[in-house]
ZALOZA-35146 format. One line per 10 residues: their letters; for each residue x, y, z of C-alpha. Coordinates in nm, 2 decimals, decimal comma. Layout:
A = X Y Z  ...
// end
This chain:
XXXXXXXXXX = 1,90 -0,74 0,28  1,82 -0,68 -0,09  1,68 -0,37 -0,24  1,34 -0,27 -0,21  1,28 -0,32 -0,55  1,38 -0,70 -0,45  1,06 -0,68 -0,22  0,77 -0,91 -0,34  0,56 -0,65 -0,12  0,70 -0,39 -0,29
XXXXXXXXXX = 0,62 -0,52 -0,64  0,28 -0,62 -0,56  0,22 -0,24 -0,47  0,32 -0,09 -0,75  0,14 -0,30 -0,95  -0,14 -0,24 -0,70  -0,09 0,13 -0,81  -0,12 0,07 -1,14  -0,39 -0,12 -1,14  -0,56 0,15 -0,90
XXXXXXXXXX = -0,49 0,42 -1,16  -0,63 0,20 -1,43  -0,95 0,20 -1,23  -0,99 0,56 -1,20  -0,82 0,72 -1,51  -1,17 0,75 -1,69  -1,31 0,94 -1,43  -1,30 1,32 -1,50  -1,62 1,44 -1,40  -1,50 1,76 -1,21
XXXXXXXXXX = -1,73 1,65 -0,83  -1,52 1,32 -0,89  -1,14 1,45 -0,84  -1,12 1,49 -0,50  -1,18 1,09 -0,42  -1,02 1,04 -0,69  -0,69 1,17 -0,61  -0,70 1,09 -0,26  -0,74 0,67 -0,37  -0,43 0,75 -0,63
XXXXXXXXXX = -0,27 0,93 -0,34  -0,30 0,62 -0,12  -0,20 0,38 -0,38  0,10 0,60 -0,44  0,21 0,63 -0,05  0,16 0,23 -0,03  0,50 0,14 -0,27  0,69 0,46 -0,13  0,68 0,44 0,23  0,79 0,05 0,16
XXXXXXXXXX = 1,09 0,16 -0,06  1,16 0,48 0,20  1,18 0,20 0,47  1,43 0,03 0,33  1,65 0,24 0,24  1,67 0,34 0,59  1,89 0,02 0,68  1,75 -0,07 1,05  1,47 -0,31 1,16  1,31 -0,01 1,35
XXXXXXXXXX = 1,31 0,24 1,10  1,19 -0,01 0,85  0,87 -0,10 1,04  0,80 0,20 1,09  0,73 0,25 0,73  0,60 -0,08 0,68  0,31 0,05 0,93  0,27 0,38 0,73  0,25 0,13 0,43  -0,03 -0,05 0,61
XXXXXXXXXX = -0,20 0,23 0,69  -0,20 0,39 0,38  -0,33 0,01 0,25  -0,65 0,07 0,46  -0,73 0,40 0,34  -0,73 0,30 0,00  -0,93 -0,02 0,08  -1,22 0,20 0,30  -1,17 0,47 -0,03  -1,21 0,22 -0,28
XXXXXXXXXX = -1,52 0,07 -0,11  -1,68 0,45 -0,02  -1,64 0,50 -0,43  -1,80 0,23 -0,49  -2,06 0,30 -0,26  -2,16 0,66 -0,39  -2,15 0,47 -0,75  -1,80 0,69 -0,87  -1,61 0,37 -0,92  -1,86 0,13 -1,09
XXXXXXXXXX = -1,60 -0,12 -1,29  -1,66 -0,47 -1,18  -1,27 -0,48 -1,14  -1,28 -0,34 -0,85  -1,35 -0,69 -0,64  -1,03 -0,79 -0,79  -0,83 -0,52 -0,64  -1,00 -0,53 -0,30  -0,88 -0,88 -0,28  -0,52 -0,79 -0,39
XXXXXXXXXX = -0,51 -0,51 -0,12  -0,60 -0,78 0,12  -0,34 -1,02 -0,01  -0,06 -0,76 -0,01  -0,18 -0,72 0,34  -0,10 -1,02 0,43  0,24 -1,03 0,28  0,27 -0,70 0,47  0,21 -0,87 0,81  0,43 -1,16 0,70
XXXXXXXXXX = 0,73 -0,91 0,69  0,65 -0,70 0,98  0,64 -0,98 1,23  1,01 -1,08 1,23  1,13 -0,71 1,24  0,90 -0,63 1,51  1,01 -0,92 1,73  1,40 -0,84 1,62  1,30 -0,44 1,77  1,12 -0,60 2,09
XXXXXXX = 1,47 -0,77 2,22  1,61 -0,43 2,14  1,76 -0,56 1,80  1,85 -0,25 1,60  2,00 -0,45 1,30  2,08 -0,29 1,04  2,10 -0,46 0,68
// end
């Protein structure tokens, strides 16, 4: 298998993070930071848990990481809309990145489903 930096899910999450801490690097009211760090937080965890999979050289391992990634894709997704919401986050950007947290979900599942079915027959592969 190829590094994780190989990973188009893992380049589409960094660049998810970056685009997440574009979003919220104006915000400094003091009420704000909590939210505020917990979506950077989440965007941060996304690309991590995906490079801390791989590293870990079997199909198990590596989902399980994947699913932390997911996770972590969700809470920044319910974050980012809650934001919104309470009017914290009010750049019209932020449609954008909802749809590219949904896309990189996708791409998410897309990886998942071959290593879950190679963990199911009790395939513990490593890379």
């Amino acid at each position: 298998m190829a590094t994780y930096k190989q990973l188009k899910v893992w380049q589409m999450a960094v660049s998810l993070m970056a685009e997440v801490y574009d979003l919220t690097k104006k915000r400094t009211k003091k009420e704000d930071f909590g939210l505020i760090t917990e979506i950077r937080d989440c965007a941060q965890n996304i690309h991590s848990s995906i490079a801390k999979g791989a590293e870990k050289k079997s199909s198990a391992k590596f989902l399980s990481y994947l699913r932390i990634a997911n996770s972590a894709s969700i809470e920044l997704d319910t974050k980012l809309r809650i934001a919104k919401d309470i009017g914290e986050i009010t750049n019209r950007n932020i449609r954008e990145i909802l749809d590219k947290i949904e896309e990189f979900q996708k791409m998410l599942t897309m990886l998942r489903r071959p290593l879950e079915m190679a963990v199911e027959r009790g395939y513990g592969r490593r890379w």
